[in-house]
C-alpha positions in Angstrom: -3.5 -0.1 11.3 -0.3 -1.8 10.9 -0.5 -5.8 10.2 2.3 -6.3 13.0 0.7 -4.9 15.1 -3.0 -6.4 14.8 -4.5 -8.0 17.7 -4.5 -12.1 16.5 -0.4 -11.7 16.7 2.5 -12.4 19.1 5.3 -10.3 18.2 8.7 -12.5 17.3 11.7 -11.7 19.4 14.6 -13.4 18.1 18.0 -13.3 19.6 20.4 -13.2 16.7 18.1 -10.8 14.0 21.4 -11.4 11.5 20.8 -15.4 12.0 19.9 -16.9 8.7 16.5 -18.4 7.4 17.5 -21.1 5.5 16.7 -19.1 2.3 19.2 -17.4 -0.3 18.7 -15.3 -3.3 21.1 -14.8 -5.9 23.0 -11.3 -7.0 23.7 -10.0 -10.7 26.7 -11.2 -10.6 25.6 -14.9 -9.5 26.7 -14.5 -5.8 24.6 -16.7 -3.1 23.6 -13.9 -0.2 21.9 -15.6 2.6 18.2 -14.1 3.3 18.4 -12.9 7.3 15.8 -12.3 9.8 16.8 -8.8 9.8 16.3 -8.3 5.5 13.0 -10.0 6.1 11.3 -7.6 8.7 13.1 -4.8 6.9 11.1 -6.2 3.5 7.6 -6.3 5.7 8.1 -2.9 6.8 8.7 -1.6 3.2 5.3 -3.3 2.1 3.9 -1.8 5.1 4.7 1.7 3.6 2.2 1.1 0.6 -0.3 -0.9 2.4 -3.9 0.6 1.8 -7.1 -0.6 3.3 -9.7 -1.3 1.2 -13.1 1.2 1.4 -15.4 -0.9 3.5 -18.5 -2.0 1.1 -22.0 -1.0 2.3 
């Protein structure tokens, strides 16, 4: 089961997926890259690949 897709969630539709957060991180080389909608989602759906339910306890 996928966590964006669960039942208790609204899926987020924004207009400009490039728009920026608010957030930056910083490269090697000290240069400020702005963190975007887009690099977020694409983050989730890389954790999503490794995701494992746990066994459920008796």
């Amino acid at each position: 089961m996928s966590l964006q897709n669960s039942s208790n969630q609204e899926p987020v539709v924004r207009p400009q997926p490039e728009a920026q957060l608010g957030g930056a991180i910083f490269d090697k080389n000290g240069k400020e890259i702005l963190i975007t909608e887009e690099m977020v989602q694409a983050a989730c759906q890389e954790c999503e690949k490794y995701w494992v339910k746990p066994e459920k306890q008796d």
